[in-house]
Every structure is written in structure tokens, then in C-alpha cells.
C-alpha positions as CSV (number, residue, x, y, z in Angstrom):
1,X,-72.6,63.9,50.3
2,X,-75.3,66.4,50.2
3,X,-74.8,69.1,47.5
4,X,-75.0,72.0,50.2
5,X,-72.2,73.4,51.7
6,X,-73.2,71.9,55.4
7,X,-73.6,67.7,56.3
8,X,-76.7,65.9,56.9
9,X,-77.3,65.0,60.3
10,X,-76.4,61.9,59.7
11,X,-73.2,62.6,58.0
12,X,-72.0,64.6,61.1
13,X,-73.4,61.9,63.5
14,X,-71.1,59.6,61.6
15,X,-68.4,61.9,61.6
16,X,-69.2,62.6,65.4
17,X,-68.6,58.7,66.3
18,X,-65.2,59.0,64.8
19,X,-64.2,61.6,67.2
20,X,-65.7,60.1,70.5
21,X,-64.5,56.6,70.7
22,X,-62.3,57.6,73.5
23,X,-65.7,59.2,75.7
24,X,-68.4,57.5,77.3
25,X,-70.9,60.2,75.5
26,X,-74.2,59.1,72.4
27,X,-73.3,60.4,68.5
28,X,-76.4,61.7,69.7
29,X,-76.1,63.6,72.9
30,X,-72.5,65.0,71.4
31,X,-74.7,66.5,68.1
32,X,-77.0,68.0,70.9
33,X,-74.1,69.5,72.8
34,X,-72.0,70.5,69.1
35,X,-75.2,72.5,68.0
36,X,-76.2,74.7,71.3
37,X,-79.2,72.3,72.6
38,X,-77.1,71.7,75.6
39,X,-74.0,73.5,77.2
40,X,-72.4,70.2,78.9
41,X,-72.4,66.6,79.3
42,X,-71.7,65.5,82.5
43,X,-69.0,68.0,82.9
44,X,-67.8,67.4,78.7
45,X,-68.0,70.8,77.9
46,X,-69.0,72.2,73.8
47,X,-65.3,73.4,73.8
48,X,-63.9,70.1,74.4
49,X,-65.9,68.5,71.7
50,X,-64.6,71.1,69.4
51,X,-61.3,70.9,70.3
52,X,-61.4,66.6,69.2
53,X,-63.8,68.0,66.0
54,X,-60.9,70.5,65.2
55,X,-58.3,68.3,65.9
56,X,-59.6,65.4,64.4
57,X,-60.2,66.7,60.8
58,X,-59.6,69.0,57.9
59,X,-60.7,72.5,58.3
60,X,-63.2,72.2,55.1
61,X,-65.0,69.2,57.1
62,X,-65.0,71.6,60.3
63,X,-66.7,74.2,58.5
64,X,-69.7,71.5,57.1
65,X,-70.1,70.1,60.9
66,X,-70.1,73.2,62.8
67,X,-73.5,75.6,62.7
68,X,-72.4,78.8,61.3
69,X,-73.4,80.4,64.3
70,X,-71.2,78.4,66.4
71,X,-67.9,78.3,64.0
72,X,-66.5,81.7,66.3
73,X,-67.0,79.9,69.6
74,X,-65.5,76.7,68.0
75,X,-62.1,78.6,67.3
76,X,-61.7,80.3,70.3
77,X,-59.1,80.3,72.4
78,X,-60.1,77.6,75.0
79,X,-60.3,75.5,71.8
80,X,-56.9,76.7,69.9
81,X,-55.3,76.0,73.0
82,X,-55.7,72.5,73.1
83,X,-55.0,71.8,69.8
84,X,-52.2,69.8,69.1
85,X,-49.4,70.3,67.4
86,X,-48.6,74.1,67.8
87,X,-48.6,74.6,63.9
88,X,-52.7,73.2,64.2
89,X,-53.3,76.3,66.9
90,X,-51.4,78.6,64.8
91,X,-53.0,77.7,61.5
92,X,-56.6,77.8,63.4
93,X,-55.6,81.3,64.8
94,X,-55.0,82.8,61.6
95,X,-58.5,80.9,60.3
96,X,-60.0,82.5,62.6
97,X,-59.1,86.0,62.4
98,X,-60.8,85.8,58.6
99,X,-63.8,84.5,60.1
């Protein structure tokens, strides 16, 4: 792992396969939707990708794939309500409210 506080492209490529074996969607066209290049993906929308990021792994790992920019959209409420279980929503609400 890089020294930085973010992941190399690759590294959230890599990390972006682990979340999309269930969609029909590129590492590559999911990094491009994740990071504001485009807003959907044959109707996969940038909130459902962060939803199966966020639900998928630890919130330290979500910070290091997610743009800065982006982290506020990422833990919105379309997001937080998909999560699963409802302590993962909760916890996320109260994450991001120190954002």
C-alpha cells in the first residue's frame, strides 16, 4: 500500500472487482462512475456503487477509495438507506455528521 492516505488506482480497481462480482459492469467503467467521470451505467447509479463500497468494507478502506470530494455524496441518505444491517446505517449516519 501506498504511504498516502488515499489508494492507487490500481488498489481501488482491485478493491472495486471485489464489490462488483454480482453486476455485469468493467473495474474500469465502475472507477469512472465512483470518481464523477460519469453519473450512470446503464441505469447503475454512483449511489448504488457506494452503497456495495460502503457495505462491502471497513470505513477506513472507504475513506482511501472514495475522492474526498465525493465522501458527502457517498454517505447520504439514498446510500445509508440501503445499507444493511440497521447498526451499518446508523453507524454511517453518525460518520457522517463529523464529516
Amino acid at each position: 500500500m501506498q504511504t498516502s492516505s488515499k489508494l492507487s488506482k490500481d488498489e481501488i480497481l482491485e478493491n472495486l472487482k471485489l464489490v462488483s462480482w454480482d453486476i455485469p459492469f468493467s473495474k474500469e467503467q465502475l472507477y469512472s462512475l465512483m470518481i464523477g467521470e460519469v453519473n450512470t451505467i446503464q441505469g447503475f447509479t454512483r449511489h448504488q456503487l457506494y452503497a456495495k463500497i460502503v457495505n462491502s468494507f471497513n470505513w477506513h478502506k472507504v475513506r482511501k477509495m472514495i475522492p474526498d470530494d465525493r465522501l458527502k455524496e457517498a454517505l447520504s441518505d439514498p446510500v445509508i438507506i440501503s445499507l444493511f444491517p440497521r447498526s451499518l446505517r446508523e453507524k454511517y449516519k453518525n460518520v457522517r455528521g463529523l464529516l
